[in-house]
BAGUPA-10255 format. One line per field, with one value per atom (N, C-alpha, C, CB): z, y, x; atom name; residue number from 1; residue in one letter. Coordinates in steps of 0.2 Angstrom, whole numbers, plus 5000, padded with zeros to 4 digits. Glycine has a CB too. Example, Ala and Ser with C-alpha at 12.3 -4.5 7.8 and 13.67 -1.06 7.14 Angstrom:
BEGIN
pz <- [5039 | 5039 | 5039 | 5045 | 5035 | 5036 | 5039 | 5029]
py <- [4972 | 4978 | 4984 | 4978 | 4989 | 4995 | 5000 | 4997]
px <- [5066 | 5062 | 5066 | 5057 | 5064 | 5068 | 5064 | 5070]
a <- [N | CA | C | CB | N | CA | C | CB]
k <- [1 | 1 | 1 | 1 | 2 | 2 | 2 | 2]
r <- [a | a | a | a | s | s | s | s]
END
This chain:
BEGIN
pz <- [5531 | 5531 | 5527 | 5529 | 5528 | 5523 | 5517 | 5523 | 5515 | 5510 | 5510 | 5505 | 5509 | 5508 | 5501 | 5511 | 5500 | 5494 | 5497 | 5487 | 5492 | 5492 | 5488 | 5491 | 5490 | 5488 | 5491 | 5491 | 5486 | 5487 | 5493 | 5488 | 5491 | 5497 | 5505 | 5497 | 5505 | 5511 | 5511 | 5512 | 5515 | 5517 | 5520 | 5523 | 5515 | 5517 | 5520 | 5507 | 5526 | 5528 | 5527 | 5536 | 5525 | 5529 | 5533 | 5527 | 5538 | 5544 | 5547 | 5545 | 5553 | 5555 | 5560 | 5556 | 5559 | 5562 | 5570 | 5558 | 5573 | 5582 | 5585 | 5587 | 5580 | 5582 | 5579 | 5579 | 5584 | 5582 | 5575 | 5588 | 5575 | 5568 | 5562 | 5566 | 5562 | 5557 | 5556 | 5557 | 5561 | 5561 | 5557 | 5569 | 5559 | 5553 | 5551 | 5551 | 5546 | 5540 | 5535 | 5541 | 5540 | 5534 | 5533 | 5537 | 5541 | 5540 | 5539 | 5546 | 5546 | 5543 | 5549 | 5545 | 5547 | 5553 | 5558 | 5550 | 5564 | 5571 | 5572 | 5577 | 5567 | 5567 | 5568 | 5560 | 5570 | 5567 | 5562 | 5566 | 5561 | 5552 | 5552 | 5550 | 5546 | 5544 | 5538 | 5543 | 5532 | 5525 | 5526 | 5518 | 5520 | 5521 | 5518 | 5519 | 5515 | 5512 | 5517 | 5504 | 5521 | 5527 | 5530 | 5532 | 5530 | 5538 | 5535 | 5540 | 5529 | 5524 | 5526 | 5516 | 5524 | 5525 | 5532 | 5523 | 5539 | 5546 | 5545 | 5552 | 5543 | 5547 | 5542 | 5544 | 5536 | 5533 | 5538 | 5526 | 5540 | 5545 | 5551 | 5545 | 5553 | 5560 | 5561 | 5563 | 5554 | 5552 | 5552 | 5543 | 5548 | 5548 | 5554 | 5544 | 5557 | 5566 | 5569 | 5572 | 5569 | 5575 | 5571 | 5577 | 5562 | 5565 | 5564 | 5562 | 5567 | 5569 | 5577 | 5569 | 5579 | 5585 | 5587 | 5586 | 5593 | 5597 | 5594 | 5596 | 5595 | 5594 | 5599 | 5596 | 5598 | 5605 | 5608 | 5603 | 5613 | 5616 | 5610 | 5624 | 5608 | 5605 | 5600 | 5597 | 5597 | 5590 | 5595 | 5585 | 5599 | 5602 | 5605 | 5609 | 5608 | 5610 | 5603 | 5616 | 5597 | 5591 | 5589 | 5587 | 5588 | 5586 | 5592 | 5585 | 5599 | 5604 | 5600 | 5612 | 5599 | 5597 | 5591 | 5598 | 5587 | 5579 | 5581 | 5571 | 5584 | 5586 | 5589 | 5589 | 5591 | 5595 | 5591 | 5602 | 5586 | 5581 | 5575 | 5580 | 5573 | 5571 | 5573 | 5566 | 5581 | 5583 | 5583 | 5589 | 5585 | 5585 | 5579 | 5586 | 5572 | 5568 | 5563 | 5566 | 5567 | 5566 | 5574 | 5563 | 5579 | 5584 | 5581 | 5591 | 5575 | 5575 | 5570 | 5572 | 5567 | 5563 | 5567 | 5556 | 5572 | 5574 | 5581 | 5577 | 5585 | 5589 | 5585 | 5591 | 5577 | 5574 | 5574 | 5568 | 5570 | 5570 | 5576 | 5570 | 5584 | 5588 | 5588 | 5587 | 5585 | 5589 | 5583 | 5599 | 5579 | 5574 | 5570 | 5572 | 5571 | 5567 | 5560 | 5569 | 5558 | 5550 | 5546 | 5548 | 5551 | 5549 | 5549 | 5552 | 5555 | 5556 | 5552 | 5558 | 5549 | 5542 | 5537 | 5540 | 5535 | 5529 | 5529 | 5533 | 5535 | 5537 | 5535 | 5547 | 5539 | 5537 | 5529 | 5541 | 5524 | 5520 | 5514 | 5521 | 5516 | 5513 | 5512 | 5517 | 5521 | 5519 | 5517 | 5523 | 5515 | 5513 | 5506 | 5515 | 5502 | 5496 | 5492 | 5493 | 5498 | 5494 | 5495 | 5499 | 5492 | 5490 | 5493 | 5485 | 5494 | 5494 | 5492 | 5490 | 5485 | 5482 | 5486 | 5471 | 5487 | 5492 | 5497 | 5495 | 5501 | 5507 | 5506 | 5510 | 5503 | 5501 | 5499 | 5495 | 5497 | 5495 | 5500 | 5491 | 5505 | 5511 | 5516 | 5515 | 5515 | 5519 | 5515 | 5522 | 5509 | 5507 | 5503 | 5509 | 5501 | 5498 | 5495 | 5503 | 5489 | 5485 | 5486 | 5476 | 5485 | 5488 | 5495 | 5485 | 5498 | 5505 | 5507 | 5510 | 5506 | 5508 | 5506 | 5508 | 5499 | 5500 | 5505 | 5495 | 5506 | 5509 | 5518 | 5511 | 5520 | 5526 | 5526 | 5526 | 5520 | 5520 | 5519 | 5515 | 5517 | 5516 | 5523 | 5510 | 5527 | 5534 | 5533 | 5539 | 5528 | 5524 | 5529 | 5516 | 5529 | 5535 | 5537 | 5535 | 5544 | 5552 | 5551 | 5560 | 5555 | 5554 | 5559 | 5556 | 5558 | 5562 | 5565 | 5556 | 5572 | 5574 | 5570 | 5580 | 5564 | 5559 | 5556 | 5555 | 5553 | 5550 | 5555 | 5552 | 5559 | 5564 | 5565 | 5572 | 5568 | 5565 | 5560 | 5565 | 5555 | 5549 | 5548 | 5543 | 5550 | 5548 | 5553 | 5547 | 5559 | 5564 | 5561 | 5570 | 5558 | 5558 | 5552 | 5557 | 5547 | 5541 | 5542 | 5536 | 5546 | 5547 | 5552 | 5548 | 5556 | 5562 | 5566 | 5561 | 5568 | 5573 | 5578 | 5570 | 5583 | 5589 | 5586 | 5595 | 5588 | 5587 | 5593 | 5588 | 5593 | 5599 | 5594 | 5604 | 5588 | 5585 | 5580 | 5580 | 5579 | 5575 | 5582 | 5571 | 5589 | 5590 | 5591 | 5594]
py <- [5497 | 5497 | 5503 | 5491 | 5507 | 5510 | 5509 | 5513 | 5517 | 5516 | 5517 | 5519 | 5512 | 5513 | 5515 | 5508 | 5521 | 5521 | 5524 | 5525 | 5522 | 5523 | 5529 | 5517 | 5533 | 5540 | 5542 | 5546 | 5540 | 5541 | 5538 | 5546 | 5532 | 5526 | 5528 | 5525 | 5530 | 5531 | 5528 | 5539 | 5525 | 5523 | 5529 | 5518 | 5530 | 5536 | 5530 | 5541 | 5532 | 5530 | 5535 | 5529 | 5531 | 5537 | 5536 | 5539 | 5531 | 5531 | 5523 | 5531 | 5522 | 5518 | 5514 | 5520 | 5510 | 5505 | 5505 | 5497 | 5498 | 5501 | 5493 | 5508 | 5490 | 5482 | 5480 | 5477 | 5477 | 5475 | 5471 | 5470 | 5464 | 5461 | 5465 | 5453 | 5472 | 5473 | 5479 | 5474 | 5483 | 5487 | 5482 | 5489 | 5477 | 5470 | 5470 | 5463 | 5469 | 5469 | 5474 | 5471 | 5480 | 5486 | 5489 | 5495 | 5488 | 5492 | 5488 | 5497 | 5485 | 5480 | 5473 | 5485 | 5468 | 5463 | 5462 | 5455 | 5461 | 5461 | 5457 | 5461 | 5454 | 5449 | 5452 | 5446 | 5446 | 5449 | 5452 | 5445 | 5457 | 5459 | 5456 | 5471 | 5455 | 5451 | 5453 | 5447 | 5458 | 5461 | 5468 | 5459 | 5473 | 5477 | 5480 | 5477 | 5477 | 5479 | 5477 | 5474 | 5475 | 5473 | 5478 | 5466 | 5480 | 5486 | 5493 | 5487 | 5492 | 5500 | 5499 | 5502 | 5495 | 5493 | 5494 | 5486 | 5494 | 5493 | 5502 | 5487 | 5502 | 5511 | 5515 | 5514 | 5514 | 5519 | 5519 | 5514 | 5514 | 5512 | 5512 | 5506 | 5515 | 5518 | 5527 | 5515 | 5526 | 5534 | 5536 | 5536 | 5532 | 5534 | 5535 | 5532 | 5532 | 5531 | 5536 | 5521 | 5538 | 5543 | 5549 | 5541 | 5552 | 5559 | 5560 | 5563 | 5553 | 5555 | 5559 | 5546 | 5562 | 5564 | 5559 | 5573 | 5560 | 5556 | 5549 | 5561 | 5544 | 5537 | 5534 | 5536 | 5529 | 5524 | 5520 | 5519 | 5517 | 5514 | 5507 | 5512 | 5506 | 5497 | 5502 | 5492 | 5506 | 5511 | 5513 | 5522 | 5514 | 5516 | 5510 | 5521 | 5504 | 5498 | 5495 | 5493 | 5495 | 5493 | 5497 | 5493 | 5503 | 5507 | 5504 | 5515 | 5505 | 5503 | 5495 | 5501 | 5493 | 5483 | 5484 | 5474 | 5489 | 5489 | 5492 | 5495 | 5497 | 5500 | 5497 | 5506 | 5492 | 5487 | 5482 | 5485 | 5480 | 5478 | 5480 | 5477 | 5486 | 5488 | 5493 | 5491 | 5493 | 5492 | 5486 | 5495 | 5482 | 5475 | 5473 | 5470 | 5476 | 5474 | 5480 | 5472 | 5483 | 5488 | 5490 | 5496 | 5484 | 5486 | 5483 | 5483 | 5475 | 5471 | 5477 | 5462 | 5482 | 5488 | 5491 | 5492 | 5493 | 5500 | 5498 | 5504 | 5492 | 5488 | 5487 | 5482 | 5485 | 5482 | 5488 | 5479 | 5495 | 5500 | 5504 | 5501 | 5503 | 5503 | 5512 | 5500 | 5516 | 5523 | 5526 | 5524 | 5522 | 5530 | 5532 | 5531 | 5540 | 5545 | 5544 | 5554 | 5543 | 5541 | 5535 | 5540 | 5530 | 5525 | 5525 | 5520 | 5526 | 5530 | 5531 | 5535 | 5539 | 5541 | 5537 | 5544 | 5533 | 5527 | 5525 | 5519 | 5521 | 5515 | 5519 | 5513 | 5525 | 5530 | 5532 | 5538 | 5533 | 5535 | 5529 | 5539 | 5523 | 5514 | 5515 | 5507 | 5514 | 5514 | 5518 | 5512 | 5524 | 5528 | 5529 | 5531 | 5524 | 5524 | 5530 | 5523 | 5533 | 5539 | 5539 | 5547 | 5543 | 5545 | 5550 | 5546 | 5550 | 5556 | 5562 | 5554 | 5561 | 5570 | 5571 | 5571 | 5566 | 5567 | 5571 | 5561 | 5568 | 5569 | 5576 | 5565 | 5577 | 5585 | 5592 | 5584 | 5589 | 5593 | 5593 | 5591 | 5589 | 5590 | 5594 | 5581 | 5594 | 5600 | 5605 | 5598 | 5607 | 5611 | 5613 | 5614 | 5608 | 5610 | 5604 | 5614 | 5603 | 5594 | 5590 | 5592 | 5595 | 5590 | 5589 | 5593 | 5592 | 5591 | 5586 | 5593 | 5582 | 5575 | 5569 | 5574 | 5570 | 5566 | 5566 | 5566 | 5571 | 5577 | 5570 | 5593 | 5574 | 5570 | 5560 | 5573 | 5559 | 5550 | 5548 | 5545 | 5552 | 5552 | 5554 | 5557 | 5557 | 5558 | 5563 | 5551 | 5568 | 5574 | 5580 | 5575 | 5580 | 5584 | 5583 | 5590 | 5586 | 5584 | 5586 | 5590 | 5582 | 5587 | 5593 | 5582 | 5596 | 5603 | 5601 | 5611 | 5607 | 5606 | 5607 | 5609 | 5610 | 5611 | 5607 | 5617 | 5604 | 5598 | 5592 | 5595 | 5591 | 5585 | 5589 | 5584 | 5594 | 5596 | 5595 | 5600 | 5598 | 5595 | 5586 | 5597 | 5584 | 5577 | 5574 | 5571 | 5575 | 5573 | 5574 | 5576 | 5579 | 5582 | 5577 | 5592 | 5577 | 5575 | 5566 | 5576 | 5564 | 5556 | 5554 | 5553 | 5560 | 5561 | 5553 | 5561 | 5556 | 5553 | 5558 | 5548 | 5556 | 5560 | 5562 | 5556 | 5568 | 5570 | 5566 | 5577 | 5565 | 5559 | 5555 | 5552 | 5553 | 5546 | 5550 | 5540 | 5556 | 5559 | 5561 | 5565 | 5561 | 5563 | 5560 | 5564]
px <- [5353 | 5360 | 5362 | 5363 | 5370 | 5372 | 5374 | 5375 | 5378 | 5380 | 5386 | 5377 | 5393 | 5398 | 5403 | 5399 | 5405 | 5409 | 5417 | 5404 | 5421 | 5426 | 5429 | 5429 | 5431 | 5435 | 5444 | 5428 | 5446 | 5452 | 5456 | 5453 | 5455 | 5457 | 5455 | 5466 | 5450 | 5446 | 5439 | 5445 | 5438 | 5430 | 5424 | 5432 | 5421 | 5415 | 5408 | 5412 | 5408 | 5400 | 5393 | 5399 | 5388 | 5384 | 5381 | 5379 | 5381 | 5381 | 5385 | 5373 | 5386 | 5389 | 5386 | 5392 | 5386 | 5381 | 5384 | 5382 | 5379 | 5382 | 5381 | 5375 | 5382 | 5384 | 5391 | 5378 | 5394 | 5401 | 5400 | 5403 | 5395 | 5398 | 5395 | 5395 | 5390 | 5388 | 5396 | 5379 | 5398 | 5404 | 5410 | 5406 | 5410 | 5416 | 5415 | 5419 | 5409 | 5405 | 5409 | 5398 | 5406 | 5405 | 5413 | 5398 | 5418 | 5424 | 5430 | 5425 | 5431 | 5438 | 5436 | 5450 | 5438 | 5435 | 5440 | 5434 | 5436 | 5443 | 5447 | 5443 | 5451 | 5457 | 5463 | 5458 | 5467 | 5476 | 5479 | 5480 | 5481 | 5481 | 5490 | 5480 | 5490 | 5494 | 5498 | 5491 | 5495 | 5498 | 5497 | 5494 | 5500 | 5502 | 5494 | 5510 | 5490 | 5483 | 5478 | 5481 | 5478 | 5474 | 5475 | 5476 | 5483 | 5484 | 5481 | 5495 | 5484 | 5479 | 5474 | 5478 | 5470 | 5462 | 5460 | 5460 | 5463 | 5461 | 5464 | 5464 | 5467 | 5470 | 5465 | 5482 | 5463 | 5454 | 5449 | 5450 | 5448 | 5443 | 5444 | 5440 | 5448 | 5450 | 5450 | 5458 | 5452 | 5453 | 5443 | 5459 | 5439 | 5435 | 5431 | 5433 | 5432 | 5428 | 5434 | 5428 | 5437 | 5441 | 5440 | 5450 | 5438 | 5435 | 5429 | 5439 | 5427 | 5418 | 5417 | 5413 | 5411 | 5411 | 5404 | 5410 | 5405 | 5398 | 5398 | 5389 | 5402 | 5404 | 5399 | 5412 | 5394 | 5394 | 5400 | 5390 | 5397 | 5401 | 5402 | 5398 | 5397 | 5398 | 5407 | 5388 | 5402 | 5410 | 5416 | 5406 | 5414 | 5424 | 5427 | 5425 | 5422 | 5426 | 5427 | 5422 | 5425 | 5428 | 5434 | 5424 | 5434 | 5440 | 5444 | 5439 | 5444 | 5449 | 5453 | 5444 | 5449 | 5454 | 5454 | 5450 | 5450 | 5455 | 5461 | 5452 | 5462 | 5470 | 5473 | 5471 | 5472 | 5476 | 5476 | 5474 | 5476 | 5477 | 5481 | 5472 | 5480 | 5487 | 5492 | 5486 | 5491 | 5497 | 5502 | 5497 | 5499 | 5502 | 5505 | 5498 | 5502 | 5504 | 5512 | 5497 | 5509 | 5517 | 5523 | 5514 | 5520 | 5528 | 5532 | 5529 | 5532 | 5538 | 5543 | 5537 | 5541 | 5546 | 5546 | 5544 | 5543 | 5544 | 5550 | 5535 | 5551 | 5553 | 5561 | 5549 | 5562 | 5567 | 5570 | 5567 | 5569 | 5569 | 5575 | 5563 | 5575 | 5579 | 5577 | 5587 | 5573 | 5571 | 5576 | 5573 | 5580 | 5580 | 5578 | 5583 | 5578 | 5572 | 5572 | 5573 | 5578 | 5578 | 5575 | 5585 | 5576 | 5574 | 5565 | 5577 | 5563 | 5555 | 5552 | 5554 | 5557 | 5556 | 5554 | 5560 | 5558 | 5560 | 5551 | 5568 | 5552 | 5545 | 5539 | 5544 | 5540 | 5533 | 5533 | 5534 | 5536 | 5535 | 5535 | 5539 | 5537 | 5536 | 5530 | 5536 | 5527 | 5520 | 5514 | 5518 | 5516 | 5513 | 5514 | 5514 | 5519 | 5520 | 5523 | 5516 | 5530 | 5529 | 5539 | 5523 | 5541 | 5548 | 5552 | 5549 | 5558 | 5563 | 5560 | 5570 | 5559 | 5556 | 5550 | 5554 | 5545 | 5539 | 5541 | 5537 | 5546 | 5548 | 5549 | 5554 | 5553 | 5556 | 5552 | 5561 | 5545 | 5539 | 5537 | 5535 | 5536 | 5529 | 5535 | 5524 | 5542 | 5545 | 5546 | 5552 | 5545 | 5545 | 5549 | 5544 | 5555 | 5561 | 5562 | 5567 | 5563 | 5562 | 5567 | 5561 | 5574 | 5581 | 5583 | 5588 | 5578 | 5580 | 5578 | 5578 | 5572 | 5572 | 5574 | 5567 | 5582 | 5586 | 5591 | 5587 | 5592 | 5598 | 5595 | 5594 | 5593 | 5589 | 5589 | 5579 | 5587 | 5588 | 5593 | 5584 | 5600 | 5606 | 5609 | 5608 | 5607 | 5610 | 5616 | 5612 | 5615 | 5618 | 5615 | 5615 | 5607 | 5606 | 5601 | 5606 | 5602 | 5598 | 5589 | 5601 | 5585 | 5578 | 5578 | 5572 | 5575 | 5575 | 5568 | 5575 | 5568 | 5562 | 5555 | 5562 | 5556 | 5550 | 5549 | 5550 | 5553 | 5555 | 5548 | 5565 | 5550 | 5548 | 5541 | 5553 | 5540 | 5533 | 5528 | 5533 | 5532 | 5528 | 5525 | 5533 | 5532 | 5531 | 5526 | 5537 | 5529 | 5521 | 5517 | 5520 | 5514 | 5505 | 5506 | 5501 | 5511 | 5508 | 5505 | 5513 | 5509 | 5509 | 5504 | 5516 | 5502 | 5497 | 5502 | 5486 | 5508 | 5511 | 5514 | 5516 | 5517 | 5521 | 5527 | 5522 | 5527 | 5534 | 5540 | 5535 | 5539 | 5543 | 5548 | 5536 | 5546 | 5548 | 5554 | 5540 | 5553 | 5557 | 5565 | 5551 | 5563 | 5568 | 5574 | 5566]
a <- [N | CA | C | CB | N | CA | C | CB | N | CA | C | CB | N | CA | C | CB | N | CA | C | CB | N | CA | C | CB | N | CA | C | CB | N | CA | C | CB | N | CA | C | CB | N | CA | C | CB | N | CA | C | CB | N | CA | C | CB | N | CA | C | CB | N | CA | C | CB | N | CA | C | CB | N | CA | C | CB | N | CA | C | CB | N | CA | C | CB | N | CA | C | CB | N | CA | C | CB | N | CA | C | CB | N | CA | C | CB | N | CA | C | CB | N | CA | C | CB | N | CA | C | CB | N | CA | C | CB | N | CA | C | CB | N | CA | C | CB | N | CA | C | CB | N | CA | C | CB | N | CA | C | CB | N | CA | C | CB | N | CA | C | CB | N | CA | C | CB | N | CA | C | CB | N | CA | C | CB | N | CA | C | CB | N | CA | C | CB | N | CA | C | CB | N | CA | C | CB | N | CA | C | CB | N | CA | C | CB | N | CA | C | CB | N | CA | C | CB | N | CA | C | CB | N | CA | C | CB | N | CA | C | CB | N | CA | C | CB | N | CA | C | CB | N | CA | C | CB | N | CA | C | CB | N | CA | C | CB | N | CA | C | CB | N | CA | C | CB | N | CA | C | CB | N | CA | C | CB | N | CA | C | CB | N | CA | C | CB | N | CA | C | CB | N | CA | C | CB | N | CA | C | CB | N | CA | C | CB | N | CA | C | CB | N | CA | C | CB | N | CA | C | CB | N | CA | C | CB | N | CA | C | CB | N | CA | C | CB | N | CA | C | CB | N | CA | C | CB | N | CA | C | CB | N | CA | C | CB | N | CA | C | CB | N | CA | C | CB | N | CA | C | CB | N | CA | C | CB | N | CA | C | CB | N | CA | C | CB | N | CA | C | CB | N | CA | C | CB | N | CA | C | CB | N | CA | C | CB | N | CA | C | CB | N | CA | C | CB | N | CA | C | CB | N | CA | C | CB | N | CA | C | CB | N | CA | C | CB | N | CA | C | CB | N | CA | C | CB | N | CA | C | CB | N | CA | C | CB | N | CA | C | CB | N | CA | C | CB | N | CA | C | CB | N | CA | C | CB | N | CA | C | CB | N | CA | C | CB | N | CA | C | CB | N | CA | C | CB | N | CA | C | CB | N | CA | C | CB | N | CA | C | CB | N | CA | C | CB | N | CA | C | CB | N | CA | C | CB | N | CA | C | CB | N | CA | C | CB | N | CA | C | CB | N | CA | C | CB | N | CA | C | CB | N | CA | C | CB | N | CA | C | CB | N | CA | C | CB | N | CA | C | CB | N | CA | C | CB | N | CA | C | CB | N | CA | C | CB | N | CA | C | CB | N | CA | C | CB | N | CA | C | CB | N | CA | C | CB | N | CA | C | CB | N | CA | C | CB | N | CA | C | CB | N | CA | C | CB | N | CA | C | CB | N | CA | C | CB | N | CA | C | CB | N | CA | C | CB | N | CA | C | CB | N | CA | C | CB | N | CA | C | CB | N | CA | C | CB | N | CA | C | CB | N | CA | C | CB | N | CA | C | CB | N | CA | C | CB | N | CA | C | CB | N | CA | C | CB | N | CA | C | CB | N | CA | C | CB | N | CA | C | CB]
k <- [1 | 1 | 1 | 1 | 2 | 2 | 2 | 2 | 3 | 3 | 3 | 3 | 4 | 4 | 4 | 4 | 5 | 5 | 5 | 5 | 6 | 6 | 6 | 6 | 7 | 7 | 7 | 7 | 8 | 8 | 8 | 8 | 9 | 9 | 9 | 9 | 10 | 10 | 10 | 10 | 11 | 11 | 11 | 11 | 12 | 12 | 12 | 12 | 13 | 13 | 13 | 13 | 14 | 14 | 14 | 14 | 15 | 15 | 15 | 15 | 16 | 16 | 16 | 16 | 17 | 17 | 17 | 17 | 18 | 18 | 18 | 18 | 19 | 19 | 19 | 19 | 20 | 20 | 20 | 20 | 21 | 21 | 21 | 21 | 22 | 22 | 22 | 22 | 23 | 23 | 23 | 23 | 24 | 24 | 24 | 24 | 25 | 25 | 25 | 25 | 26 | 26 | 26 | 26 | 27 | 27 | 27 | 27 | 28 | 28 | 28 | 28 | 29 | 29 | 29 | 29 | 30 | 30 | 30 | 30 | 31 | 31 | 31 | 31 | 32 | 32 | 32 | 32 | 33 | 33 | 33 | 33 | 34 | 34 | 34 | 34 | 35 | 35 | 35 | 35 | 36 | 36 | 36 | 36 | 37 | 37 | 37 | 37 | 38 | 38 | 38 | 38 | 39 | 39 | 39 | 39 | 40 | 40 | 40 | 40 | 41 | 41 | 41 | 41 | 42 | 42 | 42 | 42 | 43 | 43 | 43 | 43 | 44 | 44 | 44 | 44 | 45 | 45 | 45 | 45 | 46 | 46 | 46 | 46 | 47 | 47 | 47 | 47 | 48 | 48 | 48 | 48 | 49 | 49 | 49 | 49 | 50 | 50 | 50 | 50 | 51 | 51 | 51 | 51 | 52 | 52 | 52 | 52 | 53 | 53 | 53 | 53 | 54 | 54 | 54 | 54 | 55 | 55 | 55 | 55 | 56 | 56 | 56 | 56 | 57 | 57 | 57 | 57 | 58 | 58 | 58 | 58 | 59 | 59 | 59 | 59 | 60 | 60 | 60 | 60 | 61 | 61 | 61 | 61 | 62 | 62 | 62 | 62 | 63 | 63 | 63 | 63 | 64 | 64 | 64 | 64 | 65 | 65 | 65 | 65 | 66 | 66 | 66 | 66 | 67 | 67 | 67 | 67 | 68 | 68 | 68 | 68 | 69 | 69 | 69 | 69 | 70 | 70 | 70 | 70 | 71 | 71 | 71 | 71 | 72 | 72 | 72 | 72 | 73 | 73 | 73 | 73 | 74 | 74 | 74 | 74 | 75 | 75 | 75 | 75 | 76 | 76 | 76 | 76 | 77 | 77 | 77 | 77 | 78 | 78 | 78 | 78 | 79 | 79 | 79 | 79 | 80 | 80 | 80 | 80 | 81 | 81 | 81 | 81 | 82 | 82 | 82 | 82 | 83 | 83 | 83 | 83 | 84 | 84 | 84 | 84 | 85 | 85 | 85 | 85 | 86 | 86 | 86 | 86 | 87 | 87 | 87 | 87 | 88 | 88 | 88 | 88 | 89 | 89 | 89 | 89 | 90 | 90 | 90 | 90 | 91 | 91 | 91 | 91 | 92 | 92 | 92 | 92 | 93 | 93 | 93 | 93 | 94 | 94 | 94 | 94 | 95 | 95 | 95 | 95 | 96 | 96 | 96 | 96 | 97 | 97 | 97 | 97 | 98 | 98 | 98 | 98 | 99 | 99 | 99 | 99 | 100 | 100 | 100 | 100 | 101 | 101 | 101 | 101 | 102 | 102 | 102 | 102 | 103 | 103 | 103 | 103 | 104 | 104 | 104 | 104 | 105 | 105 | 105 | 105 | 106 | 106 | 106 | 106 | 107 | 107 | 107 | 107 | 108 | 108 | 108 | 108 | 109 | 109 | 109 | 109 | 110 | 110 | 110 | 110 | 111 | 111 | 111 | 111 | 112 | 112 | 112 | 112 | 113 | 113 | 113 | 113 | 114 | 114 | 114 | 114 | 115 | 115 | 115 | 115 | 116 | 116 | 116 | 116 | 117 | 117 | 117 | 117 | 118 | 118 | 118 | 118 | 119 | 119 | 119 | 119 | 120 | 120 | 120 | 120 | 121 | 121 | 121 | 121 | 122 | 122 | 122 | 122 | 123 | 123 | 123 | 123 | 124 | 124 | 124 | 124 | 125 | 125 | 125 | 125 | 126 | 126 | 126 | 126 | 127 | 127 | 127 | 127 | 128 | 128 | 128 | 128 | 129 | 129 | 129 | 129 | 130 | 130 | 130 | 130 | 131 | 131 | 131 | 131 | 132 | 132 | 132 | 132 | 133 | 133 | 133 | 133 | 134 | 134 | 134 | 134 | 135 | 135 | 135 | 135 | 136 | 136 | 136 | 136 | 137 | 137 | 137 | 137 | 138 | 138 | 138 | 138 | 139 | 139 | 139 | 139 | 140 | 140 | 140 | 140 | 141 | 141 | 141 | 141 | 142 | 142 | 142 | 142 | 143 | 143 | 143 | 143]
r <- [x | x | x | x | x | x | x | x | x | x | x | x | x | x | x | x | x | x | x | x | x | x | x | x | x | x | x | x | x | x | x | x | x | x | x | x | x | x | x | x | x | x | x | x | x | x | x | x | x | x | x | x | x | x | x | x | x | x | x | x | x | x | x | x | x | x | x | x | x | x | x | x | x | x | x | x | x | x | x | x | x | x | x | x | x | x | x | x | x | x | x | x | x | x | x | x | x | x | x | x | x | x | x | x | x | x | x | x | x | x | x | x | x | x | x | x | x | x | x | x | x | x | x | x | x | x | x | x | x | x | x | x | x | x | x | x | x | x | x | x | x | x | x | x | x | x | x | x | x | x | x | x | x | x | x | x | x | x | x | x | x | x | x | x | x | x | x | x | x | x | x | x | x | x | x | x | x | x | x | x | x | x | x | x | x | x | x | x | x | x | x | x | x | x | x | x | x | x | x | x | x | x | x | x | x | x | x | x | x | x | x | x | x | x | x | x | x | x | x | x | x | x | x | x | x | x | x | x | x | x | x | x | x | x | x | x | x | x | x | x | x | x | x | x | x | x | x | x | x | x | x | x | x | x | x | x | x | x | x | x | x | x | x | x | x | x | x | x | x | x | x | x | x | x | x | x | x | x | x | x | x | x | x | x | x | x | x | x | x | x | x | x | x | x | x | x | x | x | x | x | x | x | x | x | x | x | x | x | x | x | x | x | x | x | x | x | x | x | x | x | x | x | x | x | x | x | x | x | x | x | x | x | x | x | x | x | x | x | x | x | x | x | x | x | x | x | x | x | x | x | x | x | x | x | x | x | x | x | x | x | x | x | x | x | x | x | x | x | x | x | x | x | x | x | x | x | x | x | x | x | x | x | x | x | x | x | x | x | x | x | x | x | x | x | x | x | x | x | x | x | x | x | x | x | x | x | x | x | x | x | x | x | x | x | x | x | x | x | x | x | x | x | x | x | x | x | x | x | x | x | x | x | x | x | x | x | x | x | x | x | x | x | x | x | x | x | x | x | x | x | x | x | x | x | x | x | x | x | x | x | x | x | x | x | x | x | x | x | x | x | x | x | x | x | x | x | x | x | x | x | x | x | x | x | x | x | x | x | x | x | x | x | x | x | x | x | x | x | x | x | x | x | x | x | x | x | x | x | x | x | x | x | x | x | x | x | x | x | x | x | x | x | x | x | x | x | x | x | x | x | x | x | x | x | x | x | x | x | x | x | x | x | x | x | x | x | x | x | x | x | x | x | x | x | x | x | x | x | x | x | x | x | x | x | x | x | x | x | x | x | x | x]
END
């Protein structure tokens, strides 16, 4: 078996097993996720299997129902939500534990991402760029 350690709230393998219960074991178990430490804990261990290359079948039909697993467990925000991009924002940046001045750093300008959660001002199409790559979501959700 490997070795699992943790580096910056990420799950490092050195190798990945290719049986489903020993994959629960080592990454997250295929339940319903339910808390907001479960859903961190399944989105590490999806992140670590999706930027692996040459996955087995047993590892991609597990990453397939871990993602469907926390999709489920983030349509009832993303559904309440009703598609606006600010509120999106809001959600994305909760769970990420990060702030307005955050926001405003990863666009490059610190008061702008009050400016923007104030609905003082619009996202620009760079804007929505950035934040897609940063949150590796579609730009769609910002539109």
């Amino acid at each position: 078996m490997s070795i699992v350690t943790k580096q910056r709230n990420s799950i490092k393998c050195d190798s990945i097993p290719d049986d489903f219960l020993e994959l629960q074991q080592m990454l997250f178990p295929l339940c319903p996720i339910h808390t907001k430490a479960d859903y961190d804990k399944a989105l590490r261990a999806a992140g670590e299997l999706a930027a692996r290359d040459n996955l087995t079948e047993v590892q991609t039909d597990y990453l397939e129902i871990l993602t469907n697993n926390i999709e489920s467990y983030e349509n009832p925000y993303f559904s309440s939500i009703k598609q606006d991009p600010i509120e999106i924002l809001r959600f994305l940046l909760d769970e990420n534990n990060l702030t307005g001045s955050d926001l405003g750093r990863i666009l490059g300008h610190r008061e702008l991402g009050s400016k923007i959660l104030n609905r003082k001002r619009g996202l620009s199409v760079n804007h929505i760029k950035t934040l897609s790559q940063h949150f590796s979501v579609s730009p769609k959700l910002f539109l």
